[in-house]
ZAMARGU-4260 file (C-alpha; in steps of 0.2 Angstrom, whole numbers, plus 5000, padded with zeros to 4 digits):
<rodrens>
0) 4782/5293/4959 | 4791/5276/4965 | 4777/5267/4977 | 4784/5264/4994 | 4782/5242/4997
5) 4789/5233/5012 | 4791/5215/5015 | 4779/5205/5024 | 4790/5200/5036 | 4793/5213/5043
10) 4775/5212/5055 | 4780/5192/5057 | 4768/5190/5075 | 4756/5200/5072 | 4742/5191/5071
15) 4748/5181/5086 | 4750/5198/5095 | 4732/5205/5091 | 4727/5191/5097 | 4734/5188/5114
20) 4727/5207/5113 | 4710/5200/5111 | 4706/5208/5097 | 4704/5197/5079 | 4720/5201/5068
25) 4709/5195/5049 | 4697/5210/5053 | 4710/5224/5056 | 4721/5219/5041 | 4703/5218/5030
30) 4702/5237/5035 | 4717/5241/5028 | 4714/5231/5012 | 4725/5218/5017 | 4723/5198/5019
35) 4729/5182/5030 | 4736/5174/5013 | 4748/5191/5008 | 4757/5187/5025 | 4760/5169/5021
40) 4775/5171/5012 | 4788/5183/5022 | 4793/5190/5006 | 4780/5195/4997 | 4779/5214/4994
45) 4764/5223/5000 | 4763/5244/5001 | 4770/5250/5015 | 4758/5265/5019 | 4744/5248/5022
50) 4756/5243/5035 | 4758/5260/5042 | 4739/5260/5042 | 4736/5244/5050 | 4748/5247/5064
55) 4741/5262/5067 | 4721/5253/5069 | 4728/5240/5078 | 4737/5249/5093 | 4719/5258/5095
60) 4710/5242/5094 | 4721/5234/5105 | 4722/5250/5116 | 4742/5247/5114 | 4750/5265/5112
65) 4768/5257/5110 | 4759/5242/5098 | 4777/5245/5085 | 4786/5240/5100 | 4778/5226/5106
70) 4778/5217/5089 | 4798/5222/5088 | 4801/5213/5106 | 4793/5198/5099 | 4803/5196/5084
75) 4825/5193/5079 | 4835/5202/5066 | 4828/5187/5056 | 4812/5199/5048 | 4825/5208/5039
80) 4827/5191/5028 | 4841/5183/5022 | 4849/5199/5015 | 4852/5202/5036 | 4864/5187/5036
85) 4875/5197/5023 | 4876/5211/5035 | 4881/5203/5048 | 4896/5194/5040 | 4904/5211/5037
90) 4922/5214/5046 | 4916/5225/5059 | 4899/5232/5065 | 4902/5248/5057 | 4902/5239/5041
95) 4888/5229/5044 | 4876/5245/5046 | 4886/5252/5030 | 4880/5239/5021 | 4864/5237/5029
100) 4859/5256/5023 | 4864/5253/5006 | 4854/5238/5002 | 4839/5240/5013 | 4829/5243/4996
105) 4828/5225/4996 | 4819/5224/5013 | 4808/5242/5009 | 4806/5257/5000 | 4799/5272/5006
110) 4813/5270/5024 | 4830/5279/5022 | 4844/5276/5037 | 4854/5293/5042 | 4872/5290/5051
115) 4881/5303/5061 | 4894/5303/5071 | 4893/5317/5087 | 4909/5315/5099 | 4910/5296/5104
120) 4893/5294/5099 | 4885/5286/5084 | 4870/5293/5080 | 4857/5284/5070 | 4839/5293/5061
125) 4824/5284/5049 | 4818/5296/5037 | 4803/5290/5030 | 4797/5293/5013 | 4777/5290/5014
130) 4762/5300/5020 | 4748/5292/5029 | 4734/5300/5036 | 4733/5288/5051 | 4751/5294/5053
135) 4768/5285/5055 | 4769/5283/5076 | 4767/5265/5075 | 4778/5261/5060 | 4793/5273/5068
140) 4793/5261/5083 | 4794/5246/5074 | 4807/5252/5063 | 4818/5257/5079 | 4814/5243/5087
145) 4820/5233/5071 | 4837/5240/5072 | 4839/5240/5090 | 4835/5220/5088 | 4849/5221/5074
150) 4865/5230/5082 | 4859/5220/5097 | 4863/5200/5089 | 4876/5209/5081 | 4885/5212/5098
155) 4880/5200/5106 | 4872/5209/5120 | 4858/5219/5124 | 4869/5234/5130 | 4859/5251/5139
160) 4872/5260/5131 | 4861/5255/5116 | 4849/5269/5117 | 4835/5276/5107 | 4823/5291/5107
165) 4807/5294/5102 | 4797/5310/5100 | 4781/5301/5107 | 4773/5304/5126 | 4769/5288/5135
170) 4768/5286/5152 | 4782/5277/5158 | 4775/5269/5173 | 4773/5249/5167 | 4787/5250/5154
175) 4795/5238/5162 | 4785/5224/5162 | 4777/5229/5145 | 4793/5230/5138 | 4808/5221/5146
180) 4817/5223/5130 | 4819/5241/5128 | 4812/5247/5144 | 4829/5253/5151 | 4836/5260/5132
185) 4820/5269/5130 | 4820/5288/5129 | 4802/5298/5126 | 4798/5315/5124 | 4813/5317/5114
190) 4816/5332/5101 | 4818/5319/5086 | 4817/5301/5085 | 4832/5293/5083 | 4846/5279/5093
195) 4862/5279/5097 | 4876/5269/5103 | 4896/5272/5107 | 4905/5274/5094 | 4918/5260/5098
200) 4905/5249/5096 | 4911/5251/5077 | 4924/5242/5075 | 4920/5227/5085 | 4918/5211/5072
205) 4902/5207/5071 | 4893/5191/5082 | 4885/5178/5071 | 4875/5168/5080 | 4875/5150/5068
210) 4864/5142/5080 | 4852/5155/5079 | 4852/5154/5060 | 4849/5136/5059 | 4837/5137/5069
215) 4829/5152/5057 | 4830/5140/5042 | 4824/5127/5051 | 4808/5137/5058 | 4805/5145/5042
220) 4805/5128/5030 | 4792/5123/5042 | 4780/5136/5042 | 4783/5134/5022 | 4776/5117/5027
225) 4763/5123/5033 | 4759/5137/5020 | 4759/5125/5007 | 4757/5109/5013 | 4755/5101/4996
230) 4764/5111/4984 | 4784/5106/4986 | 4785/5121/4970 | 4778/5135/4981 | 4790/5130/4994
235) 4806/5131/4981 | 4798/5147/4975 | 4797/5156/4992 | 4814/5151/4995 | 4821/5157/4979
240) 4812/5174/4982 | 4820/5173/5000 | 4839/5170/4993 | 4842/5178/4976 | 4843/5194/4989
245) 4855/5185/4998 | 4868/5183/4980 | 4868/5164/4981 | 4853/5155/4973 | 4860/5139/4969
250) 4850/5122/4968 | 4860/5119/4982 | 4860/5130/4990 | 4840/5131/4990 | 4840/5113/4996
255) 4852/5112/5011 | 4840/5129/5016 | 4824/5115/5016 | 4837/5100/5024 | 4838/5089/5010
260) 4850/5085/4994 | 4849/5094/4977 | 4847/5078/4969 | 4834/5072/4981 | 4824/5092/4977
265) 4827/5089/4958 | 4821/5071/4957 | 4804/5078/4969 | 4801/5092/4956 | 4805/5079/4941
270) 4792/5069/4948 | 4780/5084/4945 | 4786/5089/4929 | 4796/5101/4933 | 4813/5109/4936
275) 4821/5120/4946 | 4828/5131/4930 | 4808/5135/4928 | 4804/5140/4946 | 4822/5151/4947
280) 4813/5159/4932 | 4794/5159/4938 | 4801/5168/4954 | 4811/5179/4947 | 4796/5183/4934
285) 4784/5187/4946 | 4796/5197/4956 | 4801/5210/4941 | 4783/5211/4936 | 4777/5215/4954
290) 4791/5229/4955 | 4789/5234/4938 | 4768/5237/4941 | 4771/5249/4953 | 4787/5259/4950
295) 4796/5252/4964 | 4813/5252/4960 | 4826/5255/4946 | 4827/5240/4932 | 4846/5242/4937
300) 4843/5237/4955 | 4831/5227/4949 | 4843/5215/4941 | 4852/5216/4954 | 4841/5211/4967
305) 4834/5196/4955 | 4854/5191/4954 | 4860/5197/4938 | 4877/5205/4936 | 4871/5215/4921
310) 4856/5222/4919 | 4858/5218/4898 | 4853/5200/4902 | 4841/5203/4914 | 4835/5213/4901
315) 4834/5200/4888 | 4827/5189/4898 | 4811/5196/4903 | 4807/5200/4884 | 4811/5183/4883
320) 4795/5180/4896 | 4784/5193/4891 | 4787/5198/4874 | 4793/5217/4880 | 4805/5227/4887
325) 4805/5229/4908 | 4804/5247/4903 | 4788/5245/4888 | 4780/5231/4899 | 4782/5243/4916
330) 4772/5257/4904 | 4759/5246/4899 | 4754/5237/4915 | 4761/5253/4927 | 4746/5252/4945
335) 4736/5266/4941 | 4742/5270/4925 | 4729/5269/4910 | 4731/5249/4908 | 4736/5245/4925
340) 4734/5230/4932 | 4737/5223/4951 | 4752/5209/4950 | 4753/5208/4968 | 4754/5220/4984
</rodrens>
């Protein structure tokens, strides 16, 4: 069975928010096995039943029974990664959720997103595919609150006709203070957890907000910056890991992301000995091999996630770098499995 991994930028805040909680975000992530350093990187993969767990410890430590939402409220469509700016490029908003549940593999796997149309209504349901025996309260808010976030940027207003239920009791009485965002959307005590919105909201073409993304980029080089303050590789890598979802992973593309010229980012890495055709292929490397260890996804949607248009090459390439097979190496060093070894999350 495929194990269920999310990216770690999806709970981007959450130390600040434990925080401002008063209580010490390190210790509640050592509980659940997790550490500061996994989070560094907004891409890196870490098991999503950790995440359900840590939500979970943290809205009792923090004595926050809508913790999921909170973290939401503080955060953009941005989480997501830059597979959400595909998304939002679609013609209409309709096709921006389409394409938003056919590749949210790439952001998580163990989360399904359920359309239905009732009336002029669009209906919208999570199903998730983990068990955790802290349960899921947490993690259902957050997600939710992820798309509410979403279908709001993309229509470019945050609409009370954008509604959203949750099964969940909470007394309702500081809701509004607590959570301005969603106060007025938000429905408990519902029979299923799920949102809606009008359905001629569908075809409305979708609002890019360009400022917003440069400011993205601009936010997210620096906190590369900071995260790796003396390795200009690591940087290039976390981009790369951040773009080939995105289908363009050029070298220039990767240095207008970090604000300077390609030949400027190639002669900086020459300087170091090395180039950016090794880090495409270290990223990309690491990446397979983290998926690969623990059954996470098809080789097919593999190599399509790594940005290969045939999975033949990508194939022939990883034998290339390890000696085997996606399929032999997955056997031998499988998590769990009688040689496994931990690549990552």
């Amino acid at each position: 069975m495929a194990m269920s991994l999310i990216r770690s930028g999806a709970i981007a805040g959450f130390a600040e928010l434990v925080s401002r909680c008063g209580e010490n975000p390190v210790a509640l992530l050592a509980q659940v096995g997790l550490s500061s350093a996994q989070l560094r990187d907004p891409n890196n993969y870490i098991a999503y039943r950790q995440v359900a767990e840590l939500l979970e410890i943290s809205a009792e430590a923090c004595q926050q029974p809508l913790f999921g939402l909170l973290l939401a409220q503080r955060q953009s469509s941005s989480v997501l990664g830059d597979i959400a700016l595909g998304w939002s490029q679609q013609p209409t908003l309709q096709d921006a959720i389409d394409k938003a549940s056919q590749q949210l593999y790439l952001h998580v796997r163990g989360l399904e997103l359920h359309q239905n149309i009732e009336g002029e209504v669009m209906r919208f349901e999570f199903s998730f595919t983990l068990a955790s025996a802290l349960g899921i309260q947490q993690l259902i808010q957050l997600s939710y609150g992820h798309l509410c976030n979403f279908i709001d940027e993309l229509v470019g207003v945050e609409s009370r006709e954008l509604q959203f239920y949750l099964h969940q009791s909470v007394a309702e009485s500081d809701l509004k203070s607590l959570l301005p965002r969603y106060a007025a959307r938000l429905v408990f005590n519902a029979a299923n957890n799920g949102m809606s919105m009008p359905l001629r909201w569908a075809t409305r073409k979708p609002r890019v907000d360009t400022a917003s993304l440069e400011a993205h980029f601009r936010d997210y080089v620096s906190q590369l910056e900071k995260n790796y303050p003396d390795s200009i590789r690591d940087r290039i890598k976390s981009v790369i890991g951040q773009l080939l979802r995105s289908g363009d992973c050029s070298l220039a593309r990767v240095a207008a992301v970090m604000g300077v010229q390609a030949r400027v980012l190639q002669k900086r890495l020459a300087a170091q000995n090395s180039t950016y055709a090794q880090l495409l292929r270290e990223t990309r490397q690491q990446i397979a091999q983290q998926y690969l260890a623990h059954n996470a996804m098809s080789i097919t949607d593999l190599a399509l996630n790594l940005g290969y248009a045939e999975v033949a090459v990508f194939s022939r390439h990883f034998k290339q770098w390890t000696g085997l097979s996606p399929r032999l190496w997955q056997q031998q060093y499988k998590v769990g499995g009688p040689n496994g070894v931990d690549v990552g999350a």
